[in-house]
N, C-alpha and C positions, 0 to 999 in steps of 0.2 A: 376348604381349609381356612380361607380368610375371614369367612365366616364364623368361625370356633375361637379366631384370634380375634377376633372384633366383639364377641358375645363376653370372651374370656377378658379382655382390655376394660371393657363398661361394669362387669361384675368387681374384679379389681379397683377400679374408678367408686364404685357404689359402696362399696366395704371401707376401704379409705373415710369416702367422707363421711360416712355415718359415725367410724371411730371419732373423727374430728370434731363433730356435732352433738355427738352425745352427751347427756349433760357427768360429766364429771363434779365431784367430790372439790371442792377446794384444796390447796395446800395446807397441811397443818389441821385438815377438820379434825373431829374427832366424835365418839360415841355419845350419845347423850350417859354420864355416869347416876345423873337421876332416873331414865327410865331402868339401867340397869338394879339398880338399889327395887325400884318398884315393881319390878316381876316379881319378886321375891314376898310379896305379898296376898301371890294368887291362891285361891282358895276361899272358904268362907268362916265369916266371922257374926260371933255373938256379942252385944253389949248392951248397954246404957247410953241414953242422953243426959243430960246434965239436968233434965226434967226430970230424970228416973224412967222414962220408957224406954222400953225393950227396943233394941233395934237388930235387924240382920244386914250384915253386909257381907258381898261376894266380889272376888276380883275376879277376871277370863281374861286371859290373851285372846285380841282379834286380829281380821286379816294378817294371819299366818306369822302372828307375834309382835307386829309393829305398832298394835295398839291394846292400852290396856283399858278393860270395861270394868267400871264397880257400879255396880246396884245397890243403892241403900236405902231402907224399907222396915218401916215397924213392923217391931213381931206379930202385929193385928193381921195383918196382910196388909196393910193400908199400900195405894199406888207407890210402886219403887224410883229414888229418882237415879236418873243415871249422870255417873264423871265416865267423861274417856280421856285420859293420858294417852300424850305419844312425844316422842323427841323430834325435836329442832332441833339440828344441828348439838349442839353440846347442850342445849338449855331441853326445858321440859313444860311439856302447854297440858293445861289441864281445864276442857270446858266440859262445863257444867249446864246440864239440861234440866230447868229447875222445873217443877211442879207450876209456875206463873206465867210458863209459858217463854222466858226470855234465856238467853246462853251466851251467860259471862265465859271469857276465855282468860286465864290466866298463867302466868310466864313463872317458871322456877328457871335459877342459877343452881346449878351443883358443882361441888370441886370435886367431891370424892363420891365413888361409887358406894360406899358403907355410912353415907348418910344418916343418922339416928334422926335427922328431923332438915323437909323439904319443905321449906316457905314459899307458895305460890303467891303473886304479888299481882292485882287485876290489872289486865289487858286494854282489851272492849268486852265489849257483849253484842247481840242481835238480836232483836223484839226489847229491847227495854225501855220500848215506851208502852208497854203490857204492863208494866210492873208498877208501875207510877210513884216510881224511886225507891219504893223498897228494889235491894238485890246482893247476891253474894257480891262482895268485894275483895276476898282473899280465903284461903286457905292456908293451914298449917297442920303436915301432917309430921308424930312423933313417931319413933319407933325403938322403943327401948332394948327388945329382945325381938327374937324369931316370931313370937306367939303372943304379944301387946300390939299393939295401936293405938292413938291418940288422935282425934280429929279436930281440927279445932275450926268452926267455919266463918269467918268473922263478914258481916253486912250490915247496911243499911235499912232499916225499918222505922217506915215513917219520918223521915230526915235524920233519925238518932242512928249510932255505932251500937250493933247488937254483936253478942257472941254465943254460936252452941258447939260445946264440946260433949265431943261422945267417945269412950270410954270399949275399947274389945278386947276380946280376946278370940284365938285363934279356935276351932272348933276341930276337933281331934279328928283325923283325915277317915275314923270307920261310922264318924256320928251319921246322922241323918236329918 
């Protein structure tokens, strides 16, 4: 019996501290209201670059919703590059794994969860010294309606500030 109270005391003892340990939420945190705004864009999308070339882009919830994947990819097939979003705390990080090899990360603030337009504002990166100072420096992404997108990807190229905006629309949920 002393036995059962002693196994039963350190089980007790073990449950306690792990409550105690466990990483908790801050006071006051709260949802990231950008990631919520960006599910809302999962599915795939047709458009334009600001070239005129055709682009496909697709969003997927990963790991069981906490991250969102976009693939964007000329309609040629040419290689897709991938953004994965996910929330910080209230903010929203969105890196970007470029075709150069290197992977700016960039920081949104959101207030409101109905967003029409998420400014990502550059972080760091990793490899960019691959890139030999060209690299994305920012994103801005618009959202007028359910079934629009605006992309807007602003970087450096060649020491100069470049811009490409591209242009979707939602691709009706029976297309293919």
């Amino acid at each position: 019996m002393k036995h059962l109270c002693w196994i039963l005391c350190v089980m007790i003892a073990v449950t306690l501290w792990a409550a105690g340990v466990a990483p908790q939420a801050p006071a006051g945190s709260q949802r990231s209201p950008g990631f919520e705004a960006m599910k809302k864009l999962v599915g795939d999308w047709e458009g334009l670059a600001d070239d005129g070339k055709p682009m496909l882009l697709t969003f997927r919830l990963i790991s069981s919703g906490t991250a969102l994947m976009e693939s964007n990819s000329p309609d040629d097939a040419g290689a897709p590059m991938v953004t994965v979003y996910h929330p910080d705390g209230a903010d929203l990080i969105a890196t970007h794994y470029c075709p150069d090899g290197d992977q700016p990360r960039m920081r949104a603030k959101i207030s409101s969860a109905n967003a029409a337009e998420i400014r990502f504002v550059f972080q760091d990166a990793t490899n960019a010294w691959r890139t030999g100072g060209s690299m994305m420096r920012g994103l801005t992404l618009r959202v007028p309606d359910a079934n629009h997108l605006v992309q807007e990807w602003q970087g450096v190229e060649n020491g100069k500030p470049s811009t490409t905006v591209m242009k979707f629309t939602r691709k009706a949920s029976g297309a293919k």
